[in-house]
C-alpha positions as CSV (number, residue, x, y, z in Angstrom):
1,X,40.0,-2.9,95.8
2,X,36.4,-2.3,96.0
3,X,34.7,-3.3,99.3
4,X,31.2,-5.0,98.8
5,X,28.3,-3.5,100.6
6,X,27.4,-7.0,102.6
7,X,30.5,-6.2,104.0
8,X,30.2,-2.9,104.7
9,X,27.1,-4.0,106.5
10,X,28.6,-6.5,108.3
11,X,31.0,-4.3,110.3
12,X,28.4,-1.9,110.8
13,X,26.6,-4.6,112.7
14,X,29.6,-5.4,114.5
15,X,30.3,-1.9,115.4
16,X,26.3,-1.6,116.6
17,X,26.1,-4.3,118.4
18,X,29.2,-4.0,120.3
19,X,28.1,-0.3,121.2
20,X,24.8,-1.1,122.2
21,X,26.9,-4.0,124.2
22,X,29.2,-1.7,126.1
23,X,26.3,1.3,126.6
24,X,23.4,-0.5,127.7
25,X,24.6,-4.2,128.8
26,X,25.6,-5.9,132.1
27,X,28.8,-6.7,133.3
28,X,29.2,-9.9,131.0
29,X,27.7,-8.1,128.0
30,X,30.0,-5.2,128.7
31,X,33.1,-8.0,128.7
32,X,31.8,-9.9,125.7
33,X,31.4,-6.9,123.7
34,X,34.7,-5.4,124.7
35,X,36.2,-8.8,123.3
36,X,34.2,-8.7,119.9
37,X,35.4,-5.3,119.5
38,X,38.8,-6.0,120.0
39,X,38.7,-8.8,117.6
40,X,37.4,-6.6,115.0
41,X,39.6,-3.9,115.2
42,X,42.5,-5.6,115.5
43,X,41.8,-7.5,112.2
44,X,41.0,-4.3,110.6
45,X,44.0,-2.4,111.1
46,X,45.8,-5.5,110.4
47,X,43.9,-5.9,107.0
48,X,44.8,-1.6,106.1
49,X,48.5,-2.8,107.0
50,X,48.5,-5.7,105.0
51,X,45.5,-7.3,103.0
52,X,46.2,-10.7,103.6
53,X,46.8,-10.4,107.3
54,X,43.2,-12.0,108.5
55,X,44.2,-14.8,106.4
56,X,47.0,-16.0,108.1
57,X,48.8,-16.8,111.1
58,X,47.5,-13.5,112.7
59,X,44.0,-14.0,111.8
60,X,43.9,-17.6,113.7
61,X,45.6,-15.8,116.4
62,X,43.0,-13.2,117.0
63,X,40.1,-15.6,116.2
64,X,41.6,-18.0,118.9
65,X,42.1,-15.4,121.6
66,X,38.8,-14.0,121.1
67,X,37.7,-17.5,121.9
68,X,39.4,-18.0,124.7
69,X,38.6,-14.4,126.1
70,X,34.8,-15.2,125.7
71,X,35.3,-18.7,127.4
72,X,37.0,-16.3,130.3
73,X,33.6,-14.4,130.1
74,X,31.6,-17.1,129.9
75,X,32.6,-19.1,132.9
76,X,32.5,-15.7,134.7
77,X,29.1,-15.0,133.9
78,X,28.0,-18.0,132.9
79,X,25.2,-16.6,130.6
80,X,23.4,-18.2,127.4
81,X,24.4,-15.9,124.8
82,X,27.7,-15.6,125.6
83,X,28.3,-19.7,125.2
84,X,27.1,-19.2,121.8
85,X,28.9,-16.5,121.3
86,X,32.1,-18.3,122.3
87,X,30.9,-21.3,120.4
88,X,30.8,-19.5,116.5
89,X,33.6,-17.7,117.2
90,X,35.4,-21.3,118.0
91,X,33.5,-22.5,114.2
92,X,35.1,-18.8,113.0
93,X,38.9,-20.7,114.0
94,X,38.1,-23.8,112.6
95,X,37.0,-22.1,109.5
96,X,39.8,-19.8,108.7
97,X,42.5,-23.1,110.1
98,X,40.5,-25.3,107.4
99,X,41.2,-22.6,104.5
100,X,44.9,-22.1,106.1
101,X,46.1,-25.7,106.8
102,X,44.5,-26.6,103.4
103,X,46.2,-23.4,101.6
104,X,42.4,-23.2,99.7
105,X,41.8,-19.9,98.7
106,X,38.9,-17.8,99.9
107,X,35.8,-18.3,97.9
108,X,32.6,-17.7,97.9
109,X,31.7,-20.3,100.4
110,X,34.1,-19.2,102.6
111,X,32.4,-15.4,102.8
112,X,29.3,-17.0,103.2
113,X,29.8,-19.0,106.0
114,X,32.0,-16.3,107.5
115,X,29.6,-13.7,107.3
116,X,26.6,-16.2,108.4
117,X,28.7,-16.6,111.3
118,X,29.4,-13.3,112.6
119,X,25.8,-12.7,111.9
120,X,25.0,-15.2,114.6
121,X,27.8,-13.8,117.2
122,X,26.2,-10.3,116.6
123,X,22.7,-11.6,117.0
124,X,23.8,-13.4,120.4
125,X,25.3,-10.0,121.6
126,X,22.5,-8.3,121.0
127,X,19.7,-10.4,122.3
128,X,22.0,-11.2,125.5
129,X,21.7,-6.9,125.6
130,X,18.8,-6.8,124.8
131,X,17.8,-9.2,127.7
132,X,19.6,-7.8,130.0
133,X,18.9,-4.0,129.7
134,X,15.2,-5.3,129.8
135,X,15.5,-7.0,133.3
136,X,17.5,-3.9,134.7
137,X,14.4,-1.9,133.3
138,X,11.8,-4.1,135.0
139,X,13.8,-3.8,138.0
140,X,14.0,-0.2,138.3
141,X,10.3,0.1,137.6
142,X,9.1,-2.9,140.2
């Protein structure tokens, strides 16, 4: 099975931005990266175990617990980015319920939308980051 390279650079994004997350965010980036990282490790090992593991039941599982634990975050921290966040990664479940419930399987479409939208929960991380490593900078220079 040959991996394409949007994918490959898709989970390098993920791994980036969830680094850059947990070394250089707040508290609530810190938390929301943690998550996102757990979310996409668990689905990786779950893909090497079995290929068709993301598809399922287990897939819906993680997607929906990553949900919820950014909707922990969020009313934590109550911060912009992480609402969005939270928001695509509750599009993420009701993408891969549609394909499940419907027993479609994964096209084109489906990749496109799914990447799209992990492109948007990595851009949210980053920015919220991004944002807040700029403020602490401001601060310690003031």
């Amino acid at each position: 099975m040959s991996i394409s390279p949007i994918t490959i650079g898709i989970a390098l994004l993920g791994l980036a931005g969830c680094g850059l997350a947990l070394l250089r965010g707040g508290p609530a980036e810190r938390l929301g990266g943690g998550v996102i990282l757990a979310n996409l490790v668990l689905l990786w090992f779950a893909n090497l175990a079995n290929p068709t593991a993301s598809s399922g039941v287990f897939g819906l599982v993680v997607d929906g617990l990553t949900a919820i634990g950014l909707l922990i975050v969020v009313l934590r921290y109550g911060s912009l980015w992480l609402g969005g966040a939270m928001l695509l990664y509750a599009a993420q479940f009701t993408l891969h319920s549609f394909y499940f419930v419907t027993e479609r399987p994964k096209d084109d479409l489906h990749a496109i939308i799914n990447n799209t939208n992990f492109l948007g929960v990595m851009i949210c991380l980053i920015f919220g980051t991004l944002l807040t490593w700029r403020r602490r900078a401001r601060s310690l220079s003031a």
